[in-house]
Structures are given as structure tokens and as C-alpha cells.
DSSP file (Angstrom, degrees, kcal/mol; ACC not computed):
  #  RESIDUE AA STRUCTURE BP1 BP2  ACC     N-H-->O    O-->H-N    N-H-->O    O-->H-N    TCO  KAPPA ALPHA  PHI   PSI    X-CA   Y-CA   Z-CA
    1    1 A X              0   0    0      0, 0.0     2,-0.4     0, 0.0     0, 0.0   0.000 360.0 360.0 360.0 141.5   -6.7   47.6  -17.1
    2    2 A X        -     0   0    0      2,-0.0     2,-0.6     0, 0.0     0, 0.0  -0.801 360.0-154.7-118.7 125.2   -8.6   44.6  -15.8
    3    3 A X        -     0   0    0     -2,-0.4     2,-0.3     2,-0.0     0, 0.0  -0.881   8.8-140.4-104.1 129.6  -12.4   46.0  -14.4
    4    4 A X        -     0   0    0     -2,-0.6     2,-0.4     4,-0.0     3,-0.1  -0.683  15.3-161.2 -76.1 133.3  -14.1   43.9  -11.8
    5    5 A X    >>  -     0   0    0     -2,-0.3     4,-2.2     1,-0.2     3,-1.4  -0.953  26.4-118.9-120.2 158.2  -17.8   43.6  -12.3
    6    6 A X  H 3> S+     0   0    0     -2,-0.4     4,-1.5     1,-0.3     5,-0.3   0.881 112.9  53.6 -24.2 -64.7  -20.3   42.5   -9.4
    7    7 A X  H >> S+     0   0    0      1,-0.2     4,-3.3     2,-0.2     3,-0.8   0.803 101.7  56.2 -48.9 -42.2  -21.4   39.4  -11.3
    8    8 A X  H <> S+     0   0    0     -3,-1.4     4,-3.8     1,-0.3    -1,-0.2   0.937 117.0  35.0 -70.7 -58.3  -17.8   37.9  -12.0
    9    9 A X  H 3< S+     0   0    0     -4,-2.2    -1,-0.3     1,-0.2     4,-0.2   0.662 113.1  59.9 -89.7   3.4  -16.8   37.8   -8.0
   10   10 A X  H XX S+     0   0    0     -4,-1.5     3,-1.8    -3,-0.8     4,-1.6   0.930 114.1  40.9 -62.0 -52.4  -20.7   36.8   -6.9
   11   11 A X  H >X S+     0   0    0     -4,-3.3     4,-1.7     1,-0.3     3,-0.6   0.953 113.8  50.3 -49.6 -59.5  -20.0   33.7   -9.2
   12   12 A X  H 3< S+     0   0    0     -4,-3.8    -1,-0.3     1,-0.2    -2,-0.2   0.521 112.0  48.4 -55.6  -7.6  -16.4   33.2   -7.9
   13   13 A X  H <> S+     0   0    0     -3,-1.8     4,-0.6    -4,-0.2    -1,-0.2   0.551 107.5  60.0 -90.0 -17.6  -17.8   33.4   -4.3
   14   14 A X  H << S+     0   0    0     -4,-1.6     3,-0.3    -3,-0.6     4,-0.2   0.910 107.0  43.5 -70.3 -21.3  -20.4   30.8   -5.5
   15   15 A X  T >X S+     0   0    0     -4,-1.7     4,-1.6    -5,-0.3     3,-1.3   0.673  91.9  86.4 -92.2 -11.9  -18.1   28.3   -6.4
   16   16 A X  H >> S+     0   0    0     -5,-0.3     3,-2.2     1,-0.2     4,-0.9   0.904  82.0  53.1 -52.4 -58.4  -16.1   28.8   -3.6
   17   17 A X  H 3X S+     0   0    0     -4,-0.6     4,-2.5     1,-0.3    -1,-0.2   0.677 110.7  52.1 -78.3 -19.0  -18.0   26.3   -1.0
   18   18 A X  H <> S+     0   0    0     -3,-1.3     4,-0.9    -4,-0.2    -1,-0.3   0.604 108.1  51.4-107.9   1.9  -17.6   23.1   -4.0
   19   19 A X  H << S+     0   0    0     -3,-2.2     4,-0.2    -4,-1.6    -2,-0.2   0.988 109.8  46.2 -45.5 -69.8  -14.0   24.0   -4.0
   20   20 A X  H >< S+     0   0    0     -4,-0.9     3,-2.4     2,-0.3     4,-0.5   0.858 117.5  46.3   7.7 -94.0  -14.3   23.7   -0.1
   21   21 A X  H >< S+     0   0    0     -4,-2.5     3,-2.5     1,-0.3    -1,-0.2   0.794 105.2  62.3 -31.0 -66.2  -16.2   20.4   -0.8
   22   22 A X  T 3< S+     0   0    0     -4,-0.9    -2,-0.3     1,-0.3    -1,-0.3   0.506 101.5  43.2 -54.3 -20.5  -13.7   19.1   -3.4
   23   23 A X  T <  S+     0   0    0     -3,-2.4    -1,-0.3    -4,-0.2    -2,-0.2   0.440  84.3 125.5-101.0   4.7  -10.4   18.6   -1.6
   24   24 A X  S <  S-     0   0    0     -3,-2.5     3,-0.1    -4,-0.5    -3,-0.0  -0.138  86.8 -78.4 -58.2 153.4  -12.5   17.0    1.5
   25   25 A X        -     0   0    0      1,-0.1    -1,-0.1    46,-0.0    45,-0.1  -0.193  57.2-114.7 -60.7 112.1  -10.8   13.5    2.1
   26   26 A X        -     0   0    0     43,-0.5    46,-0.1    -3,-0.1    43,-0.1   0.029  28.3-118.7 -58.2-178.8  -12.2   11.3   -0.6
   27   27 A X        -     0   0    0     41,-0.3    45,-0.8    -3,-0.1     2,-0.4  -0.298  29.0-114.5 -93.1 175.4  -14.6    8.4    0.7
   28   28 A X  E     -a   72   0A   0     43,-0.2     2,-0.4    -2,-0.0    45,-0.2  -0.972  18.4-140.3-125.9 163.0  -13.6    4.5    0.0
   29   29 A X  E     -a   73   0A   0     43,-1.4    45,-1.2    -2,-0.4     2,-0.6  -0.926  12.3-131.0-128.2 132.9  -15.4    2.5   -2.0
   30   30 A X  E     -a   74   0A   0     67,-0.4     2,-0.3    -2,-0.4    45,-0.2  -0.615  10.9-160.1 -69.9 100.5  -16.0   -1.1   -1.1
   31   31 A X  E     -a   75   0A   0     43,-3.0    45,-2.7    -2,-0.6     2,-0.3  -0.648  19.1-148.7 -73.0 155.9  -15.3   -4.0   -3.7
   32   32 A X  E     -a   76   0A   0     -2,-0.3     2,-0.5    43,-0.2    45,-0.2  -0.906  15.2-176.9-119.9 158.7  -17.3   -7.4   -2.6
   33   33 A X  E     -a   77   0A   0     43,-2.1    45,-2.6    -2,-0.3     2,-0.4  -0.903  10.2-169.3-146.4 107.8  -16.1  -10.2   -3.3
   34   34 A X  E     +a   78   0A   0     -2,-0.5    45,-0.2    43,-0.1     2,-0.2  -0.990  28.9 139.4-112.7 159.4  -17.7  -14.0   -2.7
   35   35 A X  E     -a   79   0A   0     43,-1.0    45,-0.7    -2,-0.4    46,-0.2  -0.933  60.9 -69.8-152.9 158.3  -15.7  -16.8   -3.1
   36   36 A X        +     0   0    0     44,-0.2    10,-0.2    -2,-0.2    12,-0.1  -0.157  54.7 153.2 -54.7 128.0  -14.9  -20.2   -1.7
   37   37 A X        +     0   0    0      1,-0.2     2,-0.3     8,-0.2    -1,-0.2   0.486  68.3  31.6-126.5 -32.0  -13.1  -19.4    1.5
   38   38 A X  S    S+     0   0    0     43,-0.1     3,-0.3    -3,-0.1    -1,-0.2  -0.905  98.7  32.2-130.7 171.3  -14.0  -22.5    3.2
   39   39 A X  S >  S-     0   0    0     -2,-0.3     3,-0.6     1,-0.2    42,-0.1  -0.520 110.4 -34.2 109.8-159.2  -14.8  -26.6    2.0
   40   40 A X  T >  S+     0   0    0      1,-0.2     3,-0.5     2,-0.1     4,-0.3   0.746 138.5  50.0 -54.3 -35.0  -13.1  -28.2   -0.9
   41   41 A X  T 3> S+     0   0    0     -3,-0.3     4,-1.5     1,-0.2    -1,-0.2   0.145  73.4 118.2-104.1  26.8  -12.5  -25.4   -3.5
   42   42 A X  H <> S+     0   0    0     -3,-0.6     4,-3.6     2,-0.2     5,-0.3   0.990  79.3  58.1 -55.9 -53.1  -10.8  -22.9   -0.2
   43   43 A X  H X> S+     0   0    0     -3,-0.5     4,-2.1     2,-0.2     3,-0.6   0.896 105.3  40.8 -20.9 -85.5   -7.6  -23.1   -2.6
   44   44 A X  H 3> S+     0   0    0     -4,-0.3     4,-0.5     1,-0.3     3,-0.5   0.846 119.6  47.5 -52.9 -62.6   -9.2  -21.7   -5.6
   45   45 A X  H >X S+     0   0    0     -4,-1.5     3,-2.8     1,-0.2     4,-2.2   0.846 105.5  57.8 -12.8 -70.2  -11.0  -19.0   -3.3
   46   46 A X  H <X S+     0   0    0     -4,-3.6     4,-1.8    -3,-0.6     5,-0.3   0.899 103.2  52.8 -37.9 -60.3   -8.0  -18.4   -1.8
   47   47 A X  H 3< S+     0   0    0     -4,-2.1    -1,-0.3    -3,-0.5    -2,-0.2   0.475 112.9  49.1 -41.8 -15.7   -6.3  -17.5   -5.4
   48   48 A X  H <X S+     0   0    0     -3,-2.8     4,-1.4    -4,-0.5    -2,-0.2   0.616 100.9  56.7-129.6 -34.6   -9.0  -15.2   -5.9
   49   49 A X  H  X S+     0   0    0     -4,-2.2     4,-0.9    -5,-0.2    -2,-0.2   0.815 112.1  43.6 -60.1 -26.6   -8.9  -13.5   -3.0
   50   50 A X  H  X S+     0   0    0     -4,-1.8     4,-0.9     1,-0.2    -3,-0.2   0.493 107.9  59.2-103.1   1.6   -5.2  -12.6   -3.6
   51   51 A X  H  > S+     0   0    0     -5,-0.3     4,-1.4     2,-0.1    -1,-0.2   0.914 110.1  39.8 -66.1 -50.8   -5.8  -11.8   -6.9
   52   52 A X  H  X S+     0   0    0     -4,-1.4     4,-2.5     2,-0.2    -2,-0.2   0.860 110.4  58.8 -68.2 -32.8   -8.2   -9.2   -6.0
   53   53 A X  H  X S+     0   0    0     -4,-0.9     4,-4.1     2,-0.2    -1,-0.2   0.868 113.9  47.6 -48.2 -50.8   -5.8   -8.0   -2.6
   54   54 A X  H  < S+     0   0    0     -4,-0.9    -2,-0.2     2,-0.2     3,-0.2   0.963 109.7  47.3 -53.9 -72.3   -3.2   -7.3   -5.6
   55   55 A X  H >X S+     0   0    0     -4,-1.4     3,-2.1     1,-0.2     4,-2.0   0.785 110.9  54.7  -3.8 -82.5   -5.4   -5.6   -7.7
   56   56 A X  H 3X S+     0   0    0     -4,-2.5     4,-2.4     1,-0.3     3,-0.3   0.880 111.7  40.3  11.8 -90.8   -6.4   -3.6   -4.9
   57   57 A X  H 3< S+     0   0    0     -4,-4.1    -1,-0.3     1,-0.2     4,-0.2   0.463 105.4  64.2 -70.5   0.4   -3.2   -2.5   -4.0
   58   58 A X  H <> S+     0   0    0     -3,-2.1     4,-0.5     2,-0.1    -2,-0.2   0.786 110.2  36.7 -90.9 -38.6   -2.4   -2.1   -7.3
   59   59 A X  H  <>S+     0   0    0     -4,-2.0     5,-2.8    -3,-0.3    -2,-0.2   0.787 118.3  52.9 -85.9 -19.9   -5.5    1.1   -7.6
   60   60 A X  T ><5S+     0   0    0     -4,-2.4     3,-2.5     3,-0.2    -1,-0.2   0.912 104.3  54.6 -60.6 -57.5   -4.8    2.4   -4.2
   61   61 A X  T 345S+     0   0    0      1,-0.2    -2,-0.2    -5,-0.2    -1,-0.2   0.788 102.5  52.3 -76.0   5.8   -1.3    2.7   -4.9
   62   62 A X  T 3<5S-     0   0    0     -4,-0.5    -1,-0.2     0, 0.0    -2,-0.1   0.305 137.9 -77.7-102.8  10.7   -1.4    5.1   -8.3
   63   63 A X  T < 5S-     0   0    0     -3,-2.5    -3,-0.2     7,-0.1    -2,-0.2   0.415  71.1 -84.5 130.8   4.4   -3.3    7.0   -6.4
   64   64 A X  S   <S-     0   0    0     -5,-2.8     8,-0.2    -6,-0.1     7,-0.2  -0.154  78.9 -31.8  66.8 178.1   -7.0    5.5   -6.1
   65   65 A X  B > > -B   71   0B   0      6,-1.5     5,-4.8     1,-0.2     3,-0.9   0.066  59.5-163.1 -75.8 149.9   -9.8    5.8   -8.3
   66   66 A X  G > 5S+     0   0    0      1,-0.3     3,-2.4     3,-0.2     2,-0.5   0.955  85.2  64.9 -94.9 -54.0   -9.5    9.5   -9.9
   67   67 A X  G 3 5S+     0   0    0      1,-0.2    -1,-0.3     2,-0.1    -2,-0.1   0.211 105.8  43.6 -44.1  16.6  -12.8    9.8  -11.0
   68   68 A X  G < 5S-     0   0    0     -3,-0.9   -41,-0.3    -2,-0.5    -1,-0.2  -0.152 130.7 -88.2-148.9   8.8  -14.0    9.8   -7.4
   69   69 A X  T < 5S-     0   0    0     -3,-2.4   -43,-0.5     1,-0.2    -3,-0.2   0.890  82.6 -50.1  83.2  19.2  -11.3   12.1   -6.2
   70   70 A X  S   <S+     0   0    0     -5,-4.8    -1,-0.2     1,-0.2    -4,-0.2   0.704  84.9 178.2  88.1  20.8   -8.7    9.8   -5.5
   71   71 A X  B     -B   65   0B   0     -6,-0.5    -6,-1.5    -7,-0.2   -43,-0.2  -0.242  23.6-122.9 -59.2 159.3  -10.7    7.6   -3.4
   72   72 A X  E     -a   28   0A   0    -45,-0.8   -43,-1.4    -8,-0.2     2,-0.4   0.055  19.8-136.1-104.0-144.3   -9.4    4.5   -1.9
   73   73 A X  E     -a   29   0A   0    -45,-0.2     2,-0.3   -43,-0.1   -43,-0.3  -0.979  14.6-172.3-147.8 134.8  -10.7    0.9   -2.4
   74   74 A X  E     -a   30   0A   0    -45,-1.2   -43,-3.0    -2,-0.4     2,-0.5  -0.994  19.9-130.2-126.4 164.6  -11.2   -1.9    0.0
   75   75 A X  E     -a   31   0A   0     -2,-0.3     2,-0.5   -45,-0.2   -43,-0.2  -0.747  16.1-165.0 -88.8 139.4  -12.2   -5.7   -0.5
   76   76 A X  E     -a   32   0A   0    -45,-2.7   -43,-2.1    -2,-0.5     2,-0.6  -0.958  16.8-153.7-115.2 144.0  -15.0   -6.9    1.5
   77   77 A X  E     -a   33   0A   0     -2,-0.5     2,-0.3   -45,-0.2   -43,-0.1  -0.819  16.2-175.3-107.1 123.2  -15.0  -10.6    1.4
   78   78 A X  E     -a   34   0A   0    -45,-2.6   -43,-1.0    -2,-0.6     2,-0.4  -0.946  28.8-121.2-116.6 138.3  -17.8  -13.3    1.8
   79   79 A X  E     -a   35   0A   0     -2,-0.3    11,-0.2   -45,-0.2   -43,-0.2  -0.635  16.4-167.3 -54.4 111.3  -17.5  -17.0    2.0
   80   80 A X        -     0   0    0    -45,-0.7     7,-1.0    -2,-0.4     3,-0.4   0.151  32.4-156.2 -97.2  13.2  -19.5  -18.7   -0.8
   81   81 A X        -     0   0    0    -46,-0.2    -1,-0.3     5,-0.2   -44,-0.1  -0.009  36.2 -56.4  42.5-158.3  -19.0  -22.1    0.9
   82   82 A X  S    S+     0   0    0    -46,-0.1     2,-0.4    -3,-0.1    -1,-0.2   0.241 108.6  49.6-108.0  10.5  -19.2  -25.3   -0.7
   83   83 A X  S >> S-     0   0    0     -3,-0.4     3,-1.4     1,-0.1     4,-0.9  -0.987  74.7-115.5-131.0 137.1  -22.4  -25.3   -2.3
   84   84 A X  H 3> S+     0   0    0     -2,-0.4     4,-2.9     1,-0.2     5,-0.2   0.784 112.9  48.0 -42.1 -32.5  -24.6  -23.4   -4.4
   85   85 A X  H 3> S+     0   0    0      2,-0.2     4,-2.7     3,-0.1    -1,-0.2   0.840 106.8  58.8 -77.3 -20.4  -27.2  -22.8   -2.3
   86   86 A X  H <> S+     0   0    0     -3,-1.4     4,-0.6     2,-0.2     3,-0.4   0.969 108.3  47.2 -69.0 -86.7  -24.8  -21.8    0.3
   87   87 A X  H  X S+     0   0    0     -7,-1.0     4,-0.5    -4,-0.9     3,-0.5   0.730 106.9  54.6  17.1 -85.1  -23.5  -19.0   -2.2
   88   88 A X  H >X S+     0   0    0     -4,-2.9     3,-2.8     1,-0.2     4,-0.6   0.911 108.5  54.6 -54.2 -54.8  -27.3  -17.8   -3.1
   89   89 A X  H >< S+     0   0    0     -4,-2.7     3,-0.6    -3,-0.4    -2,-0.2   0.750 102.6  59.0 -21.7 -76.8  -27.7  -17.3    1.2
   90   90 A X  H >< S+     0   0    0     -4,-0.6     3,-0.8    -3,-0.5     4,-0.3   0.469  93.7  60.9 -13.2 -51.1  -24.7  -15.1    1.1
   91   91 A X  H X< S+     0   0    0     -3,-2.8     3,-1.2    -4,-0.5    -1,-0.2   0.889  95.5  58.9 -70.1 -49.0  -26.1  -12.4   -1.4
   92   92 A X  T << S+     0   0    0     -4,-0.6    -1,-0.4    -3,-0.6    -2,-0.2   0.404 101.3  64.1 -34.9 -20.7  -29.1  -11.1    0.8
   93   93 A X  T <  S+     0   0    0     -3,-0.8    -1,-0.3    -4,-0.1    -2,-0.2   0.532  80.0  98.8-135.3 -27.8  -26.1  -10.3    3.5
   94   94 A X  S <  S-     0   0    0     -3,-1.2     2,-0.4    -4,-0.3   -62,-0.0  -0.399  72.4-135.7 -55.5 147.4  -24.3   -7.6    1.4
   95   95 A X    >   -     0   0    0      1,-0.0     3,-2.2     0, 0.0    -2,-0.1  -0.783  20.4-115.3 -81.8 165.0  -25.1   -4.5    2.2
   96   96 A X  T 3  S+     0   0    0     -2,-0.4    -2,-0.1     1,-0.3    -1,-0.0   0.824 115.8  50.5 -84.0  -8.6  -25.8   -2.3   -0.7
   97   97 A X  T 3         0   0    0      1,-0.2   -67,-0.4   -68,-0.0    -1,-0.3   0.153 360.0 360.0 -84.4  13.2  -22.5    0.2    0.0
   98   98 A X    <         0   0    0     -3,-2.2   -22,-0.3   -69,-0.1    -1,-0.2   0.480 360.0 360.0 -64.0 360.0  -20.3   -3.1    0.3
């Protein structure tokens, strides 16, 4: 015969609310991404953006990241221009959840 004591279902009521918590709809998390998007090297950019799109679609579709509860992923994408200095401008602009 199986005895309930107080403590056992206090605990099991504590845990209830990060149950609760734990199937809520996981967040997404933002990759950033600069690369040349515009000028000479927009090819190569371009390649790199749809390498990452793949990628992407590749962790969304097995389910999202699992260590975050099945969260999903998105790219955000900045234009690095054609110059270096153009590029360093850019970084300041992220926000720090991109």
C-alpha cells in the first residue's frame, strides 16, 4: 500500500507551475549574419546567405534547437557593403537579441 505524505504532494505541487512554464511556445532565436549583399562581392554574399537559409531550415525542420525547448531559428541579415569600414558601421546596428 502506497502512503501519501504531506511533503511528497507540497513538492509535486511546487513543480507544477515550471511544468506550466515548460510546454509554453518556445521563443526564437535570432542568427545574424553580415555579409556582402551589395557592390562587387553581392555574389559571394549572396552564397552565404543561402548557405545559412539552408542551414536554417535544416535546424527548424528536426525540430529546432532542443536545448532551448524546441525553439525555432531565424537569420537576420546585414549588408557588409563593399568596404571594410562599411562592415565595422554595420556592427554598432545589431541589436544584442539579433
Amino acid at each position: 500500500m502506497v502512503t501519501l505524505h504531506r511533503r511528497a504532494v507540497l513538492a509535486g505541487a511546487a513543480m507544477l507551475p515550471a511544468t506550466i512554464k515548460a510546454r509554453a511556445e518556445p521563443e526564437t532565436v535570432a542568427f545574424a549574419m553580415i555579409a556582402p549583399l551589395s557592390g562587387p562581392c553581392a555574389r559571394e554574399g549572396e552564397l552565404q546567405r543561402m548557405g545559412a537559409e539552408m542551414a536554417i531550415d535544416d535546424i527548424n525542420a528536426a525540430g529546432g534547437i532542443k536545448a532551448l525547448g524546441g525553439a525555432k531559428v531565424r537569420l537576420v541579415q546585414y549588408d557588409a557593403g563593399d568596404t571594410t569600414p562599411a562592415t565595422r558601421r554595420k556592427k554598432p546596428r545589431m541589436p544584442p537579441s539579433a
